[in-house]
MMTF fields as JSON, N, C-alpha, C and O atoms, coordinates in Angstrom:
{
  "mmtfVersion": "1.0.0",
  "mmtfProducer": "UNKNOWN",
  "numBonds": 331,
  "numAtoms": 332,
  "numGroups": 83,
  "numChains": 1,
  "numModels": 1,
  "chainsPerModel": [1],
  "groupsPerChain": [83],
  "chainIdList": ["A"],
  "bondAtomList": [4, 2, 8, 6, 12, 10, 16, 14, 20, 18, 24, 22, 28, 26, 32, 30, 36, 34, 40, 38, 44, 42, 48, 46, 52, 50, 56, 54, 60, 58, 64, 62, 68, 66, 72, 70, 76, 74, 80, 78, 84, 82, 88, 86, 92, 90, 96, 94, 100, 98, 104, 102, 108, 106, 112, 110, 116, 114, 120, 118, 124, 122, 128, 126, 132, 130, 136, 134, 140, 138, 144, 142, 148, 146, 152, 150, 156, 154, 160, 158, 164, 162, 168, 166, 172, 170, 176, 174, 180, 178, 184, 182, 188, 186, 192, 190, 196, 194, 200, 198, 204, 202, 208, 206, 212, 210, 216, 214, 220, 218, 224, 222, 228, 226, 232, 230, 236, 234, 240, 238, 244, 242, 248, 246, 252, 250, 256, 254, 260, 258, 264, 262, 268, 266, 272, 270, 276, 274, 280, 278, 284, 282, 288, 286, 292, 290, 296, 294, 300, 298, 304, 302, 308, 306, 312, 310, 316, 314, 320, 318, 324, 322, 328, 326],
  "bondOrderList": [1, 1, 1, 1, 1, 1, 1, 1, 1, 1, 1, 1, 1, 1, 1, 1, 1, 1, 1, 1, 1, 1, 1, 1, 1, 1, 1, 1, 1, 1, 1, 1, 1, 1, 1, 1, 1, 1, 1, 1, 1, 1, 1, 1, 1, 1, 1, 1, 1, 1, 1, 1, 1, 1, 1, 1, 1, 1, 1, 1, 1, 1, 1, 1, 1, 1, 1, 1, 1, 1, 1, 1, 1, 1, 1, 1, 1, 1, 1, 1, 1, 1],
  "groupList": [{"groupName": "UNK", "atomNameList": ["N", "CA", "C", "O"], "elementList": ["N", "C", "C", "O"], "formalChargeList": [0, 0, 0, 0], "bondAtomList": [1, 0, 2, 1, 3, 2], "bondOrderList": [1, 1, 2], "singleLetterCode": "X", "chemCompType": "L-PEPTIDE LINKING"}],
  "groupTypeList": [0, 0, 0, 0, 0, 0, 0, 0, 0, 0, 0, 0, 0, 0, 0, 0, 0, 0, 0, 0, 0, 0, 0, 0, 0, 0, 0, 0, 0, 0, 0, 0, 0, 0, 0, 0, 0, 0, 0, 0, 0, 0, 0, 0, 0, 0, 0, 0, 0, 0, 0, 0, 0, 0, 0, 0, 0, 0, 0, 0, 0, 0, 0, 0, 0, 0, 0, 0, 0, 0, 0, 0, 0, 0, 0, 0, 0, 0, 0, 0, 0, 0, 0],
  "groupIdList": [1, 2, 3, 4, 5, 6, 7, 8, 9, 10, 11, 12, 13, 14, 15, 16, 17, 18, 19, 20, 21, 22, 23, 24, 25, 26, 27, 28, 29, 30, 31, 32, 33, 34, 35, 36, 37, 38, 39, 40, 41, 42, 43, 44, 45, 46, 47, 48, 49, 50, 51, 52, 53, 54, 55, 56, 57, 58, 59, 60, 61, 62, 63, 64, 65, 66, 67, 68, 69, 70, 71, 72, 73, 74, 75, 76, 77, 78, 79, 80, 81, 82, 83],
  "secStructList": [7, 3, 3, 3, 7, 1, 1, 1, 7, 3, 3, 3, 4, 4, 4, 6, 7, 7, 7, 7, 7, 7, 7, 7, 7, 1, 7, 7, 7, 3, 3, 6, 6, 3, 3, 7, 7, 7, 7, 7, 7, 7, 7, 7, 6, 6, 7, 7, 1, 2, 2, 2, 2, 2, 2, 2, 2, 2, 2, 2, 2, 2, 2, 7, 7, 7, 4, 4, 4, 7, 7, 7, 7, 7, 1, 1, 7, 7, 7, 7, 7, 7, 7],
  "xCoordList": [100.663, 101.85, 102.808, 102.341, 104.143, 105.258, 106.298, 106.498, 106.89, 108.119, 109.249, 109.1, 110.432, 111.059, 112.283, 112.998, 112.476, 113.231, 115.08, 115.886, 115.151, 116.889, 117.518, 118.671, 116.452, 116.721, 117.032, 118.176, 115.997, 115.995, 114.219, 114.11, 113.085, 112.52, 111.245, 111.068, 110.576, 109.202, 108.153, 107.47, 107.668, 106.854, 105.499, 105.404, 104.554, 103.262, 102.867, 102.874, 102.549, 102.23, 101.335, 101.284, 100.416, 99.097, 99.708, 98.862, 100.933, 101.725, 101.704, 101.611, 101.876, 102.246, 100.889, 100.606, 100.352, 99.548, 97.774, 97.286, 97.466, 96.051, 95.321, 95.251, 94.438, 93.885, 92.514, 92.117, 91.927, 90.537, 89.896, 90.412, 88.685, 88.027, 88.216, 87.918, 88.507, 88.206, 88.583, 89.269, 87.882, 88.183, 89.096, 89.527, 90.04, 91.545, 91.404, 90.68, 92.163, 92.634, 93.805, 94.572, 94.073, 94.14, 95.783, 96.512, 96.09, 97.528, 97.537, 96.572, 99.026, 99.51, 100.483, 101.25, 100.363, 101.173, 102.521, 102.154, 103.252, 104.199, 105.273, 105.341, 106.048, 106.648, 107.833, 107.642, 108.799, 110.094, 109.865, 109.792, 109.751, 109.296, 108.167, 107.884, 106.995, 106.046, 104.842, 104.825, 104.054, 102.898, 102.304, 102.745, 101.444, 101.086, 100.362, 100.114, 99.536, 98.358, 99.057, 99.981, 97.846, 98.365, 97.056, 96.024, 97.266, 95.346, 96.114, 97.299, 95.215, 95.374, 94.495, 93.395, 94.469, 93.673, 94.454, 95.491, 93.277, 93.233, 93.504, 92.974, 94.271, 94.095, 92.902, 92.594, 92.304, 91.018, 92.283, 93.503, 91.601, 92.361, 92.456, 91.356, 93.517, 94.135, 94.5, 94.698, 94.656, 95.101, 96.285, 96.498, 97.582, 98.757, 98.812, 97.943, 99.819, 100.056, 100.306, 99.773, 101.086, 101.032, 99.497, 99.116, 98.964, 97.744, 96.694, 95.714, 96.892, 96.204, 97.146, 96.529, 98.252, 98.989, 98.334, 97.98, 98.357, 97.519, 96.297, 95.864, 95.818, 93.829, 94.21, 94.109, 94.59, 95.313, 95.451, 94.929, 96.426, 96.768, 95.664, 95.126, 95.223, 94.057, 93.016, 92.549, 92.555, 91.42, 92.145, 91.708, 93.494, 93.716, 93.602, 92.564, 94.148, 94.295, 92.936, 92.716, 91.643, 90.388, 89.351, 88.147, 90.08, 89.9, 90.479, 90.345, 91.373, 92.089, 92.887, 92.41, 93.982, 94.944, 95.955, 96.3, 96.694, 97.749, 99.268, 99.484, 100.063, 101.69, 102.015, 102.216, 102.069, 102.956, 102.241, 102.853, 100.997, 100.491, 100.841, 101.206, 100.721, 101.292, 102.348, 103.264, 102.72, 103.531, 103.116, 101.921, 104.526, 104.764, 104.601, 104.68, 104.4, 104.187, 105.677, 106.708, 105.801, 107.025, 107.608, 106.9, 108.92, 109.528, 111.143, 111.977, 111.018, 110.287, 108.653, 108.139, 108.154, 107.128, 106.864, 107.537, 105.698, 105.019, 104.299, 103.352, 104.284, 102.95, 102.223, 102.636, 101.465, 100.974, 99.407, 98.237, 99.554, 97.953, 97.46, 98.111, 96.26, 95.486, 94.29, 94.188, 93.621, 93.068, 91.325, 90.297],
  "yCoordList": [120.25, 119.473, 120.33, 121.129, 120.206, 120.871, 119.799, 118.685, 120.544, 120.108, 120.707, 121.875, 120.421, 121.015, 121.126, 120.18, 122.653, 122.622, 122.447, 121.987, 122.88, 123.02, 124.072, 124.306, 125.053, 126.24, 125.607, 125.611, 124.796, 124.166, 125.209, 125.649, 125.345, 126.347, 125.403, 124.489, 125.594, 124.868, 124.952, 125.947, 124.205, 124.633, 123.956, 122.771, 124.659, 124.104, 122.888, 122.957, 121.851, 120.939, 120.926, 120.275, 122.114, 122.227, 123.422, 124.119, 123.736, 124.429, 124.03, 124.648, 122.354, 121.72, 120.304, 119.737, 120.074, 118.789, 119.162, 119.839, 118.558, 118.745, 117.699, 116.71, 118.002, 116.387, 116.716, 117.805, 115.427, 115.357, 114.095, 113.159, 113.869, 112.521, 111.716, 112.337, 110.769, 109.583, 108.432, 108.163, 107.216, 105.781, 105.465, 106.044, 104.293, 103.991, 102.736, 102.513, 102.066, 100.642, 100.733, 101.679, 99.888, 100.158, 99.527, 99.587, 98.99, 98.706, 98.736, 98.844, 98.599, 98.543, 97.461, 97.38, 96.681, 95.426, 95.832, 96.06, 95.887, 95.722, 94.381, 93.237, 94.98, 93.465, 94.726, 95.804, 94.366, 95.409, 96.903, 97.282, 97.755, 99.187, 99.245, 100.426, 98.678, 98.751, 98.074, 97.214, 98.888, 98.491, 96.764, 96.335, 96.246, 94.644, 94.236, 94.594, 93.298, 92.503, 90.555, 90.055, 89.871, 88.843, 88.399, 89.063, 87.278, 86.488, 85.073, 84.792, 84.572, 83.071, 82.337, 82.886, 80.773, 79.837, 78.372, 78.051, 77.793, 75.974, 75.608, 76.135, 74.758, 73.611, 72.703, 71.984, 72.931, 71.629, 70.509, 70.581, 69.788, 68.277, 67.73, 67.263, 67.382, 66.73, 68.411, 68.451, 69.731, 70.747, 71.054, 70.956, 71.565, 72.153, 73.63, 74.444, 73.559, 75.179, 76.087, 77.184, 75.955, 76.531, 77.107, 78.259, 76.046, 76.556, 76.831, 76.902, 77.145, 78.205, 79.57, 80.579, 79.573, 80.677, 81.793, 82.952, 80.495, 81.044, 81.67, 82.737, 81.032, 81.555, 83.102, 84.129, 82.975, 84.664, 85.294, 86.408, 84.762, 86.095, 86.243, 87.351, 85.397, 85.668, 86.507, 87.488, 86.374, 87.231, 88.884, 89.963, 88.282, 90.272, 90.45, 91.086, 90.191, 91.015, 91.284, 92.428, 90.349, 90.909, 91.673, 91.881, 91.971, 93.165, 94.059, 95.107, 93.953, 95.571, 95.641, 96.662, 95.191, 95.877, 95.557, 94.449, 97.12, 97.407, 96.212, 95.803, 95.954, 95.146, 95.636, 94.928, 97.603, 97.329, 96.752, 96.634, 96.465, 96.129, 94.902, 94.638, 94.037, 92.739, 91.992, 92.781, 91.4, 90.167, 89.282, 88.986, 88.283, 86.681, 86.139, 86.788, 84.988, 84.459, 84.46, 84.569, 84.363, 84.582, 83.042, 82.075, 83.069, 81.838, 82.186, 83.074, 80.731, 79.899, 79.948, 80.608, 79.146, 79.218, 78.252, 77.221, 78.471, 77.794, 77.29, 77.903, 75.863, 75.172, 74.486, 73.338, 74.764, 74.195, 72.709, 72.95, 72.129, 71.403, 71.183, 70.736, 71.637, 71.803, 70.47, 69.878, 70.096, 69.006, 69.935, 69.283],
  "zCoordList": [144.555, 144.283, 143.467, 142.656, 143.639, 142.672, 142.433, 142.916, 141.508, 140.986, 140.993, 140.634, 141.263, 141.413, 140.541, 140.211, 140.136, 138.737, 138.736, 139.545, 137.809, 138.082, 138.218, 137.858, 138.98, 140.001, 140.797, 141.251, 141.24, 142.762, 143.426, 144.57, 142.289, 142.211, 142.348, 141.542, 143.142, 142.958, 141.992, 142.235, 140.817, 140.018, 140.145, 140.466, 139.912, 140.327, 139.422, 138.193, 140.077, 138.711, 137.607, 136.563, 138.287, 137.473, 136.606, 136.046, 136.426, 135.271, 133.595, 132.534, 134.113, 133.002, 132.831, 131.776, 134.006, 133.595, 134.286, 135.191, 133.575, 134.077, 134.282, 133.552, 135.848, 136.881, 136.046, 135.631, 135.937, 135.989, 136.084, 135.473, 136.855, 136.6, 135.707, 134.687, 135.442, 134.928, 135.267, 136.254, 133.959, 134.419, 134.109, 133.111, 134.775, 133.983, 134.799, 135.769, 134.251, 134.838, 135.964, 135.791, 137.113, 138.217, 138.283, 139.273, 137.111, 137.019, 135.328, 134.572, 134.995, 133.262, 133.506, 134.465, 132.57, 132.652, 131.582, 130.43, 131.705, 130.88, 130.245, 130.692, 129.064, 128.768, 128.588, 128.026, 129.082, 129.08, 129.43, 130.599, 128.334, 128.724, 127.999, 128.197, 127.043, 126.547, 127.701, 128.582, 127.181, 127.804, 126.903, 125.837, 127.608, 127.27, 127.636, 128.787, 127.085, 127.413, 127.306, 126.664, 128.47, 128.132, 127.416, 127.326, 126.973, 126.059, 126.794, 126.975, 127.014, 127.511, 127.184, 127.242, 126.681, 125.775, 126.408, 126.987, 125.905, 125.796, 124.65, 123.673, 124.571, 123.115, 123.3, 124.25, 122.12, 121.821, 121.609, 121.461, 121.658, 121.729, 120.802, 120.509, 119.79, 118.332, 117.986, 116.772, 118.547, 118.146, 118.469, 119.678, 117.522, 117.902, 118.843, 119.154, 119.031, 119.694, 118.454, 118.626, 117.003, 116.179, 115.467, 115.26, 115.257, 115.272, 115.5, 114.758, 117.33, 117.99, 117.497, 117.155, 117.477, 116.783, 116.296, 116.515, 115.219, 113.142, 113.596, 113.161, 114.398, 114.983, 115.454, 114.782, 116.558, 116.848, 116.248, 116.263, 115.22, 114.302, 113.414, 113.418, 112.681, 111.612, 112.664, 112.086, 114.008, 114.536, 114.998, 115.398, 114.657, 115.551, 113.841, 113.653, 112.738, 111.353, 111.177, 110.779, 111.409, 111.443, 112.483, 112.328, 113.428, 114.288, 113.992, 114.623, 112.869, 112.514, 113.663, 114.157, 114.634, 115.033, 114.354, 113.942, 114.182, 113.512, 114.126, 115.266, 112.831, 113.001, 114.34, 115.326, 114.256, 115.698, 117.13, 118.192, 116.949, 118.139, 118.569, 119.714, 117.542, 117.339, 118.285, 118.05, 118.861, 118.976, 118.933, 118.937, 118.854, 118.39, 120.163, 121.207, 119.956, 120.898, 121.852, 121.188, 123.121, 123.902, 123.5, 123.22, 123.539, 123.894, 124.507, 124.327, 125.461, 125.345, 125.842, 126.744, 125.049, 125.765, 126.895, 126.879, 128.207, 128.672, 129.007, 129.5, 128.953, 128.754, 129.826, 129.994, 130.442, 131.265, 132.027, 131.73, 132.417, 131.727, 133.543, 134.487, 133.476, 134.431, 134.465, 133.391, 135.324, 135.207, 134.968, 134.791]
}
C-alpha cells in the first residue's frame, strides 16, 4: 500500500505505520468526533431517573475513571418502557 505525497510521489505505508496481529473491536461508536460507549439500564420501580444518575456516577468515581472520561447523561433524554 502507498501514499501519496505532495510530490505526487508514492510512499510506502510501511514507511510510517506498522501492521500487526491483533484483537480490536469491529466498529467505534462515536458521539461527535470522540469515541463513546453507550450503558443502558432499567428503573426499579418507586426509582427516579436522577437517581439512577447518582448510581453511575458514584460506580464510575469507584472504578477510577478519570472526569474526562465522564459524561452527563444526553438530553434530551429518552425514555422508553418495554413490556
Amino acid at each position: 500500500m502507498f501514499v501519496i505525497n505532495s510530490d505526487d510521489k508514492p510512499i510506502p505505508l510501511a514507511y510510517f505505520a506498522k501492521w500487526q496481529p491483533a484483537n480490536a473491536p469491529l466498529s467505534v461508536n462515536h458521539q461527535g468526533l470522540s469515541a463513546a460507549s453507550t450503558i443502558s439500564f432499567n428503573l426499579p420501580t418507586g426509582r427516579s431517573l436522577s437517581e439512577a444518575s447518582e448510581a453511575i456516577d458514584r460506580a464510575m468515581t469507584q472504578l477510577g475513571c478519570r472526569r474526562a472520561c465522564a459524561a452527563p447523561l444526553p438530553v434530551p433524554l429518552r425514555c422508553s418502557s418495554r413490556p
